[in-house]
LUMVOMI-557791 format. One line per 2 residues: number of its first residue (from 1); their letters; for each residue x negated, z negated, y of N, C-alpha, C. Coordinates in steps of 0.02 Angstrom, whole numbers, plus 50000, padded with zeros to 5 digits. Layout:
# residues N
NUM) A) X,Z,Y,X,Z,Y,X,Z,Y ~ ... $
# end
This chain:
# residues 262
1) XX) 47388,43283,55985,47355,43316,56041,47329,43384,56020 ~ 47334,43436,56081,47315,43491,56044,47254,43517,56075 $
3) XX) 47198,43546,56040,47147,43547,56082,47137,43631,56090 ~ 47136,43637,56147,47145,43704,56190,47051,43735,56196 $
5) XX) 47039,43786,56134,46990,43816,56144,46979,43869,56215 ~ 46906,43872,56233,46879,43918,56286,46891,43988,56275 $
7) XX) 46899,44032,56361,46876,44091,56341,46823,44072,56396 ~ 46777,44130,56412,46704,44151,56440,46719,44114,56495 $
9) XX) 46684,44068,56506,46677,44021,56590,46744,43964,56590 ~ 46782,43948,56534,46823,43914,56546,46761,43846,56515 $
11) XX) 46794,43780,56530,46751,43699,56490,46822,43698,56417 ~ 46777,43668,56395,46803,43653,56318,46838,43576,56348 $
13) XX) 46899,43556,56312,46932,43521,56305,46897,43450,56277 ~ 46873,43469,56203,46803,43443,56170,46750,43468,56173 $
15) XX) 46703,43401,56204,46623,43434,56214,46604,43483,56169 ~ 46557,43526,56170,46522,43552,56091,46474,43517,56103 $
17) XX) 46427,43560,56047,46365,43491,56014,46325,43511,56096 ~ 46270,43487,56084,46215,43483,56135,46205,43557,56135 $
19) XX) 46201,43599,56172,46139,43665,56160,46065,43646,56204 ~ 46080,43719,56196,45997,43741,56223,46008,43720,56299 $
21) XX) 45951,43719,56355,45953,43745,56427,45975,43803,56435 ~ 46011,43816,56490,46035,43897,56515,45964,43943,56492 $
23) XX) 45900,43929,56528,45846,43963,56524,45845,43981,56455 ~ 45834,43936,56416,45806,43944,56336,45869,43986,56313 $
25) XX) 45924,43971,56317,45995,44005,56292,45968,44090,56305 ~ 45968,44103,56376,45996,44179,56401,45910,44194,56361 $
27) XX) 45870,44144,56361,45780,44219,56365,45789,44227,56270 ~ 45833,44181,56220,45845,44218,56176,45900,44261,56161 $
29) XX) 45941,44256,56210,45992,44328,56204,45951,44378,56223 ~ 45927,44372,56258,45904,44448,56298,45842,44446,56228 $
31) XX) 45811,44413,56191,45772,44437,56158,45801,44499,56115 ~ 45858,44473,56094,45899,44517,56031,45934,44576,56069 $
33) XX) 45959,44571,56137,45984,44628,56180,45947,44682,56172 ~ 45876,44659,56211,45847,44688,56221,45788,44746,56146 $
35) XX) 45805,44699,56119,45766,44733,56055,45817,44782,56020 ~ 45886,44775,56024,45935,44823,56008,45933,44876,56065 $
37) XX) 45909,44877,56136,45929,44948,56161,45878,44992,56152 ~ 45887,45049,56182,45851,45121,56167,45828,45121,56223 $
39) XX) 45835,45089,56282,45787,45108,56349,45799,45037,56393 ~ 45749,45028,56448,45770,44974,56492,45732,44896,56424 $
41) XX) 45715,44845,56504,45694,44788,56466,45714,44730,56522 ~ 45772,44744,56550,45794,44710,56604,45870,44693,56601 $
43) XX) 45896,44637,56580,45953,44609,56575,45990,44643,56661 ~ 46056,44667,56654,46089,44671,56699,46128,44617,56737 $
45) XX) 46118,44581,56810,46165,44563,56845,46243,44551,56788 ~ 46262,44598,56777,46337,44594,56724,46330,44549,56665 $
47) XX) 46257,44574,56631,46250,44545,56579,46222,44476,56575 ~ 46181,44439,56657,46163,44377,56664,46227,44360,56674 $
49) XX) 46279,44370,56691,46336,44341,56705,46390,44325,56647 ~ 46370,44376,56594,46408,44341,56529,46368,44288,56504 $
51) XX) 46320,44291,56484,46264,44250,56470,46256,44168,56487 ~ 46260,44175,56569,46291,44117,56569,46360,44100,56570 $
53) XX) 46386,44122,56565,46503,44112,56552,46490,44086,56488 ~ 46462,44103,56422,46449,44093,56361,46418,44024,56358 $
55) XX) 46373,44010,56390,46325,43944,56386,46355,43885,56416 ~ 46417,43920,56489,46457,43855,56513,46507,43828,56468 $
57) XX) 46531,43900,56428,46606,43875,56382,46555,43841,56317 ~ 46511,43834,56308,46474,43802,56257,46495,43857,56176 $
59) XX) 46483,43920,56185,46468,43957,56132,46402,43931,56110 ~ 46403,43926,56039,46340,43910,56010,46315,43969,56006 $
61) XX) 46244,43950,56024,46184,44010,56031,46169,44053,55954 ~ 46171,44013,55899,46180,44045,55845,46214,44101,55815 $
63) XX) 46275,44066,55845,46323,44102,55832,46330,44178,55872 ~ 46319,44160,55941,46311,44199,55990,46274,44276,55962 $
65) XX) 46195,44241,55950,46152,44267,55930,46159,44325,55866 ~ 46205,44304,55809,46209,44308,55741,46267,44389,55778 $
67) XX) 46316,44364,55806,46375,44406,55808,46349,44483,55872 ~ 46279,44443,55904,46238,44531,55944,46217,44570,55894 $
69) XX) 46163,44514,55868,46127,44548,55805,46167,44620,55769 ~ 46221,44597,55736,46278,44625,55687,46302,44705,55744 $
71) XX) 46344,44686,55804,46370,44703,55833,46335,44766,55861 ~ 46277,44724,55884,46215,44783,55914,46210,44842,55869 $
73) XX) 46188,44847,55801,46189,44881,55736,46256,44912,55744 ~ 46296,44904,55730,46378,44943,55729,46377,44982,55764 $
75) XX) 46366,44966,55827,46366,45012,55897,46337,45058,55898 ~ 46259,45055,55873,46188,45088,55864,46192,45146,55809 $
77) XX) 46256,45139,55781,46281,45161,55723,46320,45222,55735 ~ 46348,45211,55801,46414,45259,55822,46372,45326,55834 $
79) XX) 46420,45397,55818,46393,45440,55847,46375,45453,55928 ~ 46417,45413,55968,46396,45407,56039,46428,45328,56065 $
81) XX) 46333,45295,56052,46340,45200,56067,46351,45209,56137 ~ 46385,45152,56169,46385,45123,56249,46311,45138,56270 $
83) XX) 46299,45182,56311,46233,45210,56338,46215,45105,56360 ~ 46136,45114,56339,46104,45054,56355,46127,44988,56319 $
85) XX) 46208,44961,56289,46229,44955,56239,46227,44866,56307 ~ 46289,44897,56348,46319,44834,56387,46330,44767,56348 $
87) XX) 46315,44706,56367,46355,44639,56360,46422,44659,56349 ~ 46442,44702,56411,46534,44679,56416,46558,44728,56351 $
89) XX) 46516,44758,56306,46539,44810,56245,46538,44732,56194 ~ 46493,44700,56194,46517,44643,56148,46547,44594,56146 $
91) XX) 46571,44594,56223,46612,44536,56235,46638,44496,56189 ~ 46717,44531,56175,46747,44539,56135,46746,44467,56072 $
93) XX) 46700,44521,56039,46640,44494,55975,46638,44441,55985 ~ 46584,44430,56032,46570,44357,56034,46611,44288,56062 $
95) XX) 46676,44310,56088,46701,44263,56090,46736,44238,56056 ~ 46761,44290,56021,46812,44280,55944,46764,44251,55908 $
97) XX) 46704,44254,55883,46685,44226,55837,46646,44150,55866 ~ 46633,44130,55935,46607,44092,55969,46673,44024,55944 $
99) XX) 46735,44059,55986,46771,44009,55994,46812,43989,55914 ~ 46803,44052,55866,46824,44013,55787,46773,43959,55762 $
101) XX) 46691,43977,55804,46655,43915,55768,46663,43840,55798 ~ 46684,43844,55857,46719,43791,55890,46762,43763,55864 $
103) XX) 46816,43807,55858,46890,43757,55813,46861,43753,55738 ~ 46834,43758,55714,46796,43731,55647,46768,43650,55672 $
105) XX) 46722,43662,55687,46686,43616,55712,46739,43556,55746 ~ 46788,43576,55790,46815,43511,55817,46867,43502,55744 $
107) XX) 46881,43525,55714,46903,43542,55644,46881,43474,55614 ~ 46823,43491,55605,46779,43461,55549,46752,43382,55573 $
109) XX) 46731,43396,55627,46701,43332,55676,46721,43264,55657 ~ 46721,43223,55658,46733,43158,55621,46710,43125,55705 $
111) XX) 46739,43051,55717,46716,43020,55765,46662,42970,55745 ~ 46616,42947,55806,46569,42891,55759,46544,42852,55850 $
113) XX) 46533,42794,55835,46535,42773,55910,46449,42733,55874 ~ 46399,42746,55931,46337,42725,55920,46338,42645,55946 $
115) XX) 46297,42620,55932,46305,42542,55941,46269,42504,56015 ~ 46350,42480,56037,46337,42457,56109,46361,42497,56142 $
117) XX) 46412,42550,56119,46423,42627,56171,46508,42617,56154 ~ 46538,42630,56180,46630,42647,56190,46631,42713,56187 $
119) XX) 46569,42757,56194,46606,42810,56189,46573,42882,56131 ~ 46634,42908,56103,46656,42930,56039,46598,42981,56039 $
121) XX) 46579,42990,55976,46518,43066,55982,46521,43096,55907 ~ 46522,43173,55917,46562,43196,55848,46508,43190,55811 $
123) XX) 46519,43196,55715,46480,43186,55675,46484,43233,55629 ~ 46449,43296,55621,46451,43329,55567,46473,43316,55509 $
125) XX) 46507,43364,55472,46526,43333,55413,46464,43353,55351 ~ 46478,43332,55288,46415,43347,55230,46427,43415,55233 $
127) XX) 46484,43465,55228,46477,43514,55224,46438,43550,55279 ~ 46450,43532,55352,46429,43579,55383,46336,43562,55379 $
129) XX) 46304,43503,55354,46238,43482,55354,46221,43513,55309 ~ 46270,43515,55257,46235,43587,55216,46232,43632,55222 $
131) XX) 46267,43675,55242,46255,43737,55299,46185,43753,55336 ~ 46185,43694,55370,46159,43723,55409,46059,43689,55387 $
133) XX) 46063,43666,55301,46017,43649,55282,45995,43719,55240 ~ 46040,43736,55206,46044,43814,55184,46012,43865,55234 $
135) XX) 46040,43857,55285,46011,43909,55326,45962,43929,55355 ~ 45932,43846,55361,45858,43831,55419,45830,43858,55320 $
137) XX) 45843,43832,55277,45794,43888,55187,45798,43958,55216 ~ 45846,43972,55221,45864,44057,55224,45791,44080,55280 $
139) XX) 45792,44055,55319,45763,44069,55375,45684,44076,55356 ~ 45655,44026,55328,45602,44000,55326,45570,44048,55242 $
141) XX) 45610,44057,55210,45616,44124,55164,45598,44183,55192 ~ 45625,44198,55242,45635,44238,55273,45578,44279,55314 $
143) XX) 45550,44199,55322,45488,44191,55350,45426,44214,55311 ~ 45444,44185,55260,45383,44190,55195,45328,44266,55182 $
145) XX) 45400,44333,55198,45364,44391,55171,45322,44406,55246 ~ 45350,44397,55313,45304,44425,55369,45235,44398,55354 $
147) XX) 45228,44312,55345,45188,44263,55334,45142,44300,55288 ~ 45146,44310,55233,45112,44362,55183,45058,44408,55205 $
149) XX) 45110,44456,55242,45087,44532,55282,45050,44491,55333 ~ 45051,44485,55374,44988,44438,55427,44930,44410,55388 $
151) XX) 44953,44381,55336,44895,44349,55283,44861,44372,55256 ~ 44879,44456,55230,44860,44502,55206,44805,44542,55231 $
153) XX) 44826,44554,55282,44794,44591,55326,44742,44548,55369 ~ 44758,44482,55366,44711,44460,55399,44642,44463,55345 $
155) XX) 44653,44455,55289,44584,44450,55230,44554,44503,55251 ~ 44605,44591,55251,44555,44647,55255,44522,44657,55320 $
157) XX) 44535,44619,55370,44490,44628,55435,44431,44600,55417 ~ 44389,44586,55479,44301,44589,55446,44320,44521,55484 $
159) XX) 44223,44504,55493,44230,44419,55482,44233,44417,55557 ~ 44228,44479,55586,44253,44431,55653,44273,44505,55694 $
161) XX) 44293,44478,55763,44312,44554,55806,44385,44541,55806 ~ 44406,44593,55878,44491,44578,55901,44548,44585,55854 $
163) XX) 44525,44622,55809,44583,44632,55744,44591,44554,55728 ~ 44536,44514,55700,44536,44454,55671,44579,44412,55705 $
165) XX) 44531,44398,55759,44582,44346,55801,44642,44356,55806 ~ 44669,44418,55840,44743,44427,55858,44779,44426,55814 $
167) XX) 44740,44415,55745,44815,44409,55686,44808,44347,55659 ~ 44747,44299,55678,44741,44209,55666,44790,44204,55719 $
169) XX) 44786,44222,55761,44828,44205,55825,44906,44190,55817 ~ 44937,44283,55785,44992,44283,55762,45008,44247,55700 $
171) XX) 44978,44228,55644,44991,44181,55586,44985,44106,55605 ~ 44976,44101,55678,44977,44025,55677,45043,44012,55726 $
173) XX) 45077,44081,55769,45136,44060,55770,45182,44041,55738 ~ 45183,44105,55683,45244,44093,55634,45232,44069,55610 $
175) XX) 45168,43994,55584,45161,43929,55537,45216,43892,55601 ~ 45180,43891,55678,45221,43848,55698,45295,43842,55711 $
177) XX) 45322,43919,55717,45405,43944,55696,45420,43907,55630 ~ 45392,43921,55569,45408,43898,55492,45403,43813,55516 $
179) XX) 45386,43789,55554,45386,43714,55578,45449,43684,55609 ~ 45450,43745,55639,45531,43700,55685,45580,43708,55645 $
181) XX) 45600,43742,55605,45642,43730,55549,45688,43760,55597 ~ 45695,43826,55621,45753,43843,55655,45792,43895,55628 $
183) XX) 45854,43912,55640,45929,43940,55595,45906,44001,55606 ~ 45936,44059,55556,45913,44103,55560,45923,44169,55610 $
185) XX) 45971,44151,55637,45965,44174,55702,45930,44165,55771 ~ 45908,44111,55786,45852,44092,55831,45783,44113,55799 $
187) XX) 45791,44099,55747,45713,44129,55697,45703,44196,55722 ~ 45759,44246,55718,45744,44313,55743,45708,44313,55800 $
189) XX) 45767,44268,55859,45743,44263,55914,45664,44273,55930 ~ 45671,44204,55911,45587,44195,55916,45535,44239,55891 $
191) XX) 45555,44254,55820,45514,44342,55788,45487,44384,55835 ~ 45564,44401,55889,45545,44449,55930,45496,44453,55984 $
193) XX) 45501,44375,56009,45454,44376,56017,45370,44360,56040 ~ 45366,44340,55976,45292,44334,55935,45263,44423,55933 $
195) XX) 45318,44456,55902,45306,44529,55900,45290,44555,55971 ~ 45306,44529,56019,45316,44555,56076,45236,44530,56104 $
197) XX) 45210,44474,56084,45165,44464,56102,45110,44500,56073 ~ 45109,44510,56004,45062,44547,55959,45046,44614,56011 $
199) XX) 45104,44657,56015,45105,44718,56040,45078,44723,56101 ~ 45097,44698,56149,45050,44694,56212,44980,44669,56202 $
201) XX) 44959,44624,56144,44895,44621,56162,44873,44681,56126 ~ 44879,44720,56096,44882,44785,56068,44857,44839,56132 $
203) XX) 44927,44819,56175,44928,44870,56238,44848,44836,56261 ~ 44846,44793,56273,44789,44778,56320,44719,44799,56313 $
205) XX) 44725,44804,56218,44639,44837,56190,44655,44914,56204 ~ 44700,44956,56201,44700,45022,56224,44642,45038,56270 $
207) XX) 44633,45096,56257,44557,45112,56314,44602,45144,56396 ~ 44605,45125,56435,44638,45148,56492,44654,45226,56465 $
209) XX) 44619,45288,56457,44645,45344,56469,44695,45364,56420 ~ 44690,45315,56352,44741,45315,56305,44821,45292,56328 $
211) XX) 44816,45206,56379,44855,45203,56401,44912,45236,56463 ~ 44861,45281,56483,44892,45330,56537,44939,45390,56502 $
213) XX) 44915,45400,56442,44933,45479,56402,44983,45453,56399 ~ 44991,45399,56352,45047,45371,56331,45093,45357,56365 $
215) XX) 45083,45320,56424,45136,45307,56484,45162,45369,56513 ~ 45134,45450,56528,45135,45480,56535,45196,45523,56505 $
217) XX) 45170,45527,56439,45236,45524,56383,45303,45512,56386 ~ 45284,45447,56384,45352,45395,56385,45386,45417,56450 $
219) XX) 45364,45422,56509,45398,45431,56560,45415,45488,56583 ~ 45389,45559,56529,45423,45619,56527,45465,45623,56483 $
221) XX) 45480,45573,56463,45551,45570,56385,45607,45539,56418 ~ 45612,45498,56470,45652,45467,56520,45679,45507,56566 $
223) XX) 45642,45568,56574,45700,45624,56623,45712,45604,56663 ~ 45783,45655,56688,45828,45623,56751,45853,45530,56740 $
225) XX) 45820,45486,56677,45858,45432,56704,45821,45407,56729 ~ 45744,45419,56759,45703,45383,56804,45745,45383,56874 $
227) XX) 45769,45400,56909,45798,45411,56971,45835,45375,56980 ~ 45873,45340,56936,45922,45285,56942,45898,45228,56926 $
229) XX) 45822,45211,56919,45802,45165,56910,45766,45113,56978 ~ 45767,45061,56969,45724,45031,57026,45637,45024,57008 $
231) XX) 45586,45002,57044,45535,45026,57036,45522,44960,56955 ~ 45545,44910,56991,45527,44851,56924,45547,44868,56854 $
233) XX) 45634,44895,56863,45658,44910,56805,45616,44983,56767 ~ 45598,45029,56813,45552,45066,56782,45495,45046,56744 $
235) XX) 45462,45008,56790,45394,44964,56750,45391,44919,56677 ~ 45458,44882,56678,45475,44873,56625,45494,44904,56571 $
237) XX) 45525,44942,56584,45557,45002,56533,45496,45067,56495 ~ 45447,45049,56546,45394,45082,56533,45356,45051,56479 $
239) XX) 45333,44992,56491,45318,44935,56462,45353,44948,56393 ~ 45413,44917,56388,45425,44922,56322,45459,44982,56268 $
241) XX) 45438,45040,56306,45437,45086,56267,45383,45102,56226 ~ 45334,45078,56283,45254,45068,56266,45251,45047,56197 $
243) XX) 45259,44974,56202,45256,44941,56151,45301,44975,56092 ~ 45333,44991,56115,45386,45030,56025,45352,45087,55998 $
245) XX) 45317,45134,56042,45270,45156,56021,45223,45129,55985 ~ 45196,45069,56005,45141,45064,55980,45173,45013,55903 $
247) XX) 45224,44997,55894,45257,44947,55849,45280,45016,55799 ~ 45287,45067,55818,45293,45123,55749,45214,45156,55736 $
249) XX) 45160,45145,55751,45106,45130,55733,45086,45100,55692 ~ 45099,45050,55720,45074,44989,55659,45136,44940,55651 $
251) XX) 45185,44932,55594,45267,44926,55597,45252,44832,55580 ~ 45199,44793,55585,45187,44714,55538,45236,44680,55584 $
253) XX) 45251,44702,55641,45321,44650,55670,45380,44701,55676 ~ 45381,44745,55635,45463,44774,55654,45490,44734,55598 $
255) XX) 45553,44727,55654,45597,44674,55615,45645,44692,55550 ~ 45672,44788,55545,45685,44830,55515,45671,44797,55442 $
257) XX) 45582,44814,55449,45566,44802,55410,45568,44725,55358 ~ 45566,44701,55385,45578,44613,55349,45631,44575,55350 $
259) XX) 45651,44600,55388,45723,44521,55409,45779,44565,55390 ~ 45836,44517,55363,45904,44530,55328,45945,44474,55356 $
261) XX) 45994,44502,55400,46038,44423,55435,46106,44464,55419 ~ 46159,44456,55383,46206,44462,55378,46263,44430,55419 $
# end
């Protein structure tokens, strides 16, 4: 029998493993999307629509994840990237490498029938459990130096006041991230955002007239592309320019800086 891999929105022949929910799937793509573009914080119509094509054909999110990451960078690289840096520019990418981790996997899969059940359910092999035991290390390594810098910095704050808290706050996510033992591509995910949360509460201690200059700023650096914007997508885009501002300030969640995903 020959088993006929997916492209985008087709069903797999053979189940893949379990994933995520659609929800959980697309809000960590768009984490990594969105942290790769230069403007905008609003997934496109086009790009919810690959997003889910990817999650029906059962692309693993890892993988998914691992091959933006990479891809995003390349692009970001070019002397002139895909303005805003489209889904449909990575297509491509991710399906080639989606659907080779598939035929591995049905590859590798072994059958195993649970007891009292007729019906067949694949079984990792030792190699791929090592893999992917290697990786959830890699990750959690990975984890170790941000963990540090939060730790660090939390000693030199004083014994109490918003500095303090908001970085007990942030060191008790990433204990509970370093908990779930997750691959190192969702690890990013999630990085982003923890960071994302740091930074807005950042935005929030700003003294209003600080936050106005700044918005001010930001939205005279946007030019003529305010006009093609809608009022939400503006607000957002405002928003997280905000925050990148304020994340080359103080860099303890740029990801630049700490994380290495090959």
């Amino acid at each position: 029998m020959v088993t006929v891999l997916p492209k985008a929105c087709d069903p797999l022949v053979v189940p893949p493993p379990k994933q995520a929910g659609l929800d959980t799937y697309a809000s960590q793509v768009q984490e990594i999307v969105l942290y790769l573009r230069d403007e905008g914080h609003v997934l496109s119509p086009i790009d919810q629509h690959l997003v889910e094509c990817w999650w029906e054909a059962g692309y693993p999110l890892d993988v998914v994840l691992r091959t933006l990451w990479k891809q995003g960078q390349k692009l970001k690289a070019r002397k002139k990237p895909p303005r805003g840096l489209p889904l449909r520019s990575m297509n491509r990418q991710v399906e080639r490498a989606s659907v080779a981790a598939l035929r591995t996997r049905v590859g590798q899969h072994r059958e195993s029938r649970t007891e009292g059940s007729d019906r067949a359910r694949p079984v990792s092999s030792p190699a791929q459990e090592a893999l992917a035991t290697d990786e959830v290390a890699e990750a959690r390594a990975l984890l170790s130096q941000l963990q540090g810098d939060v730790a660090g910095r939390l000693g030199e704050a004083g014994a109490a006041g918003p500095d303090r808290e908001l970085l007990a706050q942030s060191l008790a996510r990433l204990e509970d991230l370093r908990a779930e033992a997750l691959p190192p591509a969702r690890t990013l995910s999630a990085l982003l955002q923890v960071g994302r949360a740091y930074y807005d509460a950042l935005w929030d201690r700003l003294p209003f007239v600080e936050q106005e200059t700044l918005r001010a700023d930001v939205l005279d650096g946007l030019g003529r592309s305010v006009a093609r914007m809608s009022p939400d997508a503006l607000e957002e885009t405002l928003l997280e320019l905000c925050r990148r501002r304020l994340r080359a300030r103080d860099p303890l969640f740029e990801p630049q800086r700490y994380w290495r995903m090959e």
